[in-house]
PASEBA-1860 file (N, C-alpha, C; in nm, 3 decimals):
! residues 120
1> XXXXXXXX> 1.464/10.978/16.041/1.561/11.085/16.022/1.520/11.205/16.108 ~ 1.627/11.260/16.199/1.563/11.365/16.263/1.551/11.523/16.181 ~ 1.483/11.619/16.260/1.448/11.699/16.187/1.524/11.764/16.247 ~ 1.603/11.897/16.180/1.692/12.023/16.229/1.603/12.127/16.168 ~ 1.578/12.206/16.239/1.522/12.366/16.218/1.633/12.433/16.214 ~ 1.708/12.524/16.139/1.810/12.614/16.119/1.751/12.742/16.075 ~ 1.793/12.861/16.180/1.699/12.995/16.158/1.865/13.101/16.161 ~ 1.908/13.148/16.057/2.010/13.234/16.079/2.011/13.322/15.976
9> XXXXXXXX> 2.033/13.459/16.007/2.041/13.527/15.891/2.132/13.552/15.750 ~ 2.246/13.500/15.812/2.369/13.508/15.754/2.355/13.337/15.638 ~ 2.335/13.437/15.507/2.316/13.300/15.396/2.450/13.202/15.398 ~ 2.591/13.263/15.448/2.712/13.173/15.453/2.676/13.056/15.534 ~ 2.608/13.086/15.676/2.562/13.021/15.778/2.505/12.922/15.713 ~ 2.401/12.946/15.689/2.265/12.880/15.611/2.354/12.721/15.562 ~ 2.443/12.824/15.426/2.507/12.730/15.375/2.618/12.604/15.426 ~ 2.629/12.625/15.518/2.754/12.570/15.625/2.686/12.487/15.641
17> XXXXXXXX> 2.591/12.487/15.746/2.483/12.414/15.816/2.431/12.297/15.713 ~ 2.389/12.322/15.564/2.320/12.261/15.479/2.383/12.149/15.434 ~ 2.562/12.189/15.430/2.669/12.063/15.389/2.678/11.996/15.503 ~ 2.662/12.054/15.630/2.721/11.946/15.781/2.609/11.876/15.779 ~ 2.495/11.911/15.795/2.362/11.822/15.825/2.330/11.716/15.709 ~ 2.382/11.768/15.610/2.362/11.646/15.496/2.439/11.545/15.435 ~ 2.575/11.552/15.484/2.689/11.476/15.540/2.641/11.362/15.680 ~ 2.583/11.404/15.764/2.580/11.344/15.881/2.458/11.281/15.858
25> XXXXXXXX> 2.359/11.339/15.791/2.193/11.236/15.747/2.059/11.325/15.853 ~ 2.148/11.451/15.865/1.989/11.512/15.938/1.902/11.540/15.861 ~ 1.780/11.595/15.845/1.697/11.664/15.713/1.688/11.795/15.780 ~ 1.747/11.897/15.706/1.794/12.018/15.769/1.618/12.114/15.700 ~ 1.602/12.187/15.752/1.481/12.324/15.704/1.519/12.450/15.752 ~ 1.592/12.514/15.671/1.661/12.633/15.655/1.588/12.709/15.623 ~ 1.598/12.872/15.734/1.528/12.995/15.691/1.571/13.103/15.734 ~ 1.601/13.230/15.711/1.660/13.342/15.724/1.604/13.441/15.773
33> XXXXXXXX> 1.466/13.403/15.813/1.395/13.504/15.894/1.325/13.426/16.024 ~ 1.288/13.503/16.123/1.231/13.416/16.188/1.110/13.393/16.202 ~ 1.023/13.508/16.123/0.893/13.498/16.099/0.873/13.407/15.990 ~ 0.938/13.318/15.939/0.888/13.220/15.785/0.938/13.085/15.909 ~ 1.023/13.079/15.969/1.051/12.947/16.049/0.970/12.955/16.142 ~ 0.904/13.051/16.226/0.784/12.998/16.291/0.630/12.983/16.222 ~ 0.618/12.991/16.098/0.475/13.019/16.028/0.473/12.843/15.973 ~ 0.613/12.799/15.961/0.631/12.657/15.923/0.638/12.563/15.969
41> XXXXXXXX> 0.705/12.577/16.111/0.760/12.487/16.227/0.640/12.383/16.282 ~ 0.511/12.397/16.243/0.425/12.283/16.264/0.379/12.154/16.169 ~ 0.449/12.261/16.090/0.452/12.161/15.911/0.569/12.059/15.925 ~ 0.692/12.128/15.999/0.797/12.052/15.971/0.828/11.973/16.122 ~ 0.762/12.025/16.242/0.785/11.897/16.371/0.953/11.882/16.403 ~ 0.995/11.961/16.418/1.170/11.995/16.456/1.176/11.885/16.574 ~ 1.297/11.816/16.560/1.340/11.740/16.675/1.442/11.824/16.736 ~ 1.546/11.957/16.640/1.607/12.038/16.739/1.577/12.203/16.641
49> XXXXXXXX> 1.635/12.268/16.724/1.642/12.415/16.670/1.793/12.460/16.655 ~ 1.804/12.509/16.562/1.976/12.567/16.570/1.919/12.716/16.526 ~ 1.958/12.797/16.631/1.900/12.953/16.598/2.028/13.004/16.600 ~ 2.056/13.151/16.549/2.122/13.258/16.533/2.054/13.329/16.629 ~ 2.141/13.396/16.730/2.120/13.435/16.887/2.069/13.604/16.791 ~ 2.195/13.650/16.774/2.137/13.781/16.731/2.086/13.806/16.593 ~ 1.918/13.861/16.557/1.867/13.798/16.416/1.790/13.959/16.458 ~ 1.739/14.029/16.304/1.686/14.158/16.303/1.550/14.084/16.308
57> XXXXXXXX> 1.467/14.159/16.409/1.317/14.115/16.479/1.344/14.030/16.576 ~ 1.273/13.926/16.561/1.312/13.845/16.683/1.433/13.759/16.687 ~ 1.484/13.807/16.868/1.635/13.719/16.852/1.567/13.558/16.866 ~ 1.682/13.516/16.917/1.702/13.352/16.901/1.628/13.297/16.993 ~ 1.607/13.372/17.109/1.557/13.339/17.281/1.386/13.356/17.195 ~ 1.402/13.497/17.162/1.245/13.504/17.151/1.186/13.422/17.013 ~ 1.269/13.375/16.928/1.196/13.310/16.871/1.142/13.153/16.932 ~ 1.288/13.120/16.982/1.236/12.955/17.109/1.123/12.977/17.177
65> XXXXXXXX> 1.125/13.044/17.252/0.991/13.083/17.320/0.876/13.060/17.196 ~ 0.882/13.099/17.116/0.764/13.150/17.020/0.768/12.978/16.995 ~ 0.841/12.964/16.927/0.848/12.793/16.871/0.817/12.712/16.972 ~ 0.821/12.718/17.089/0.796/12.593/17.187/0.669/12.625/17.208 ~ 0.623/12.769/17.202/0.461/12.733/17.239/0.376/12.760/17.105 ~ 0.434/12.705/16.974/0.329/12.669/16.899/0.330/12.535/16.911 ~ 0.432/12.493/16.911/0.466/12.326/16.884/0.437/12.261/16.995 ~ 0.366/12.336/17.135/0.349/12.289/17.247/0.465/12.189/17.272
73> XXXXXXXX> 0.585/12.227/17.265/0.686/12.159/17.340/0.788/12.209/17.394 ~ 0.764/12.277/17.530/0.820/12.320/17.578/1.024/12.282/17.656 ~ 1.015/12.167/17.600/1.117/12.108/17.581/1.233/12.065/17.477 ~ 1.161/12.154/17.358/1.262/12.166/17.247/1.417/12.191/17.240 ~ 1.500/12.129/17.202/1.600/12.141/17.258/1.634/12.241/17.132 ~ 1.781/12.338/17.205/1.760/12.406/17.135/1.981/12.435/17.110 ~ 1.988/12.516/17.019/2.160/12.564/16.993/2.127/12.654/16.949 ~ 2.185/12.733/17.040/2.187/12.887/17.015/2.341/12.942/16.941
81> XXXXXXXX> 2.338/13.000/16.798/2.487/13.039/16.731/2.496/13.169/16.746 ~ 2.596/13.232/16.825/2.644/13.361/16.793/2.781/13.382/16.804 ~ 2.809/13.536/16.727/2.948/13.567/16.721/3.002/13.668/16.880 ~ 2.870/13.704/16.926/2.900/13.780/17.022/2.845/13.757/17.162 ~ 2.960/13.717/17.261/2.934/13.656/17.347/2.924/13.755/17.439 ~ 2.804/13.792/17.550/2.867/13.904/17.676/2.785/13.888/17.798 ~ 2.791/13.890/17.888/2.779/13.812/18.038/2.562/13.850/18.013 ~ 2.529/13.902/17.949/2.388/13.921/17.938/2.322/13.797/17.863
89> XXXXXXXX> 2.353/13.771/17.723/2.347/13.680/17.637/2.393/13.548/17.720 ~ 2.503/13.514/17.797/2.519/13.416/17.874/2.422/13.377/17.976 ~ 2.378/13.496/18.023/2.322/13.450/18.187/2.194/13.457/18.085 ~ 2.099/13.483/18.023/1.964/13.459/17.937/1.992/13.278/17.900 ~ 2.110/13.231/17.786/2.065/13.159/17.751/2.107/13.047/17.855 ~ 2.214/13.074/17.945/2.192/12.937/18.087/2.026/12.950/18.151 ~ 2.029/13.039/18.120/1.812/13.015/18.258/1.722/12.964/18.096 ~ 1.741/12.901/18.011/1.648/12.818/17.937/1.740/12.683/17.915
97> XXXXXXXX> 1.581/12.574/17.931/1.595/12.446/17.962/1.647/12.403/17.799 ~ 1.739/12.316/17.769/1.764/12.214/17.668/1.823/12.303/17.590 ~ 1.932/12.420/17.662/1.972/12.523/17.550/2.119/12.505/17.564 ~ 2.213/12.518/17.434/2.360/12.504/17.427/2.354/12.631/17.350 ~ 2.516/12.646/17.369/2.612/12.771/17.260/2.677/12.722/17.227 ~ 2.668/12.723/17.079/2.783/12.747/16.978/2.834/12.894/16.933 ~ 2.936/12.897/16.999/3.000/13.055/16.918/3.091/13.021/16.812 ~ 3.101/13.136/16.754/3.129/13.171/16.614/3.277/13.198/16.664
105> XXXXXXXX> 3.394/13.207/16.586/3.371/13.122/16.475/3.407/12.907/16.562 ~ 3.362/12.864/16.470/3.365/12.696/16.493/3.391/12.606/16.399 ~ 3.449/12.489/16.459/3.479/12.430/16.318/3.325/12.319/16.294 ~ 3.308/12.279/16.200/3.189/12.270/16.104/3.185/12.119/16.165 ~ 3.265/12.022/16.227/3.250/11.934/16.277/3.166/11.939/16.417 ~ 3.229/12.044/16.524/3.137/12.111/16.642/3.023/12.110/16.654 ~ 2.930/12.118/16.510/2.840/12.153/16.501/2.767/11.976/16.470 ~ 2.822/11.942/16.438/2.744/11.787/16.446/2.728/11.743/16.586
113> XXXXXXXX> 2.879/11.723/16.628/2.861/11.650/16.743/2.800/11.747/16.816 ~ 2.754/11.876/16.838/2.664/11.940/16.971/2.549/11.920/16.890 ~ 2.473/11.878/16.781/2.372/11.840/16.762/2.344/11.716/16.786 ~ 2.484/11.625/16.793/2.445/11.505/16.826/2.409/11.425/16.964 ~ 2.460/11.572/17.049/2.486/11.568/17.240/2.327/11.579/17.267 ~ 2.265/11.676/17.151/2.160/11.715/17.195/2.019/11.594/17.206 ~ 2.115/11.519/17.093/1.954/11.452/17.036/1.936/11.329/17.115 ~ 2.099/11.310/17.156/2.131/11.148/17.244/1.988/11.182/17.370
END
């Protein structure tokens, strides 16, 4: 069963994520900060990351970064969710390797199959 890391602040999110991934058979590890999902992320061995782009402390970029070099895998693939899209946030998350966008809002199916693009 693969592993999903889900880091978003927004508990609706959280909750969204928790019915799609457990419908489809991922084992989801949900957290709302990004300092408790990187203190864990070696415990739990993520096969992907689904981050919330904009998060209070570290955004989504800087937490990947952080997560690929504890987990020494610099190839973590990753889905980046936000509601706010603007040519800065675009051109950041095209220059990182194994990274997609999902923007907000989406339908709850989207979110399987770009987890499922990712894992193929």
């Amino acid at each position: 069963m693969k592993k999903i890391l889900v880091v978003d602040d927004d508990v609706v999110m959280i909750k969204l994520f928790q019915v799609q991934m457990k419908r489809a058979g991922f084992q989801g590890f949900y957290f709302q900060e990004s300092e408790q999902a990187l203190g864990q992320a070696d415990q739990i061995g993520p096969d992907l990351a689904v981050l919330d782009y904009n998060m209070p402390g570290m955004n989504g970029a800087e937490l990947l970064q952080a997560l690929r070099e504890k987990l020494a895998n610099p190839k973590l693939p990753v889905i980046f969710v936000t509601g706010e899209i603007d040519t800065s946030i675009l051109a950041q998350i095209e220059g990182i390797n194994n990274a997609r966008l999902l923007a907000k809002p989406f339908s709850p199916r989207r979110v399987i199959t770009l987890i499922e693009e990712c894992l193929a």
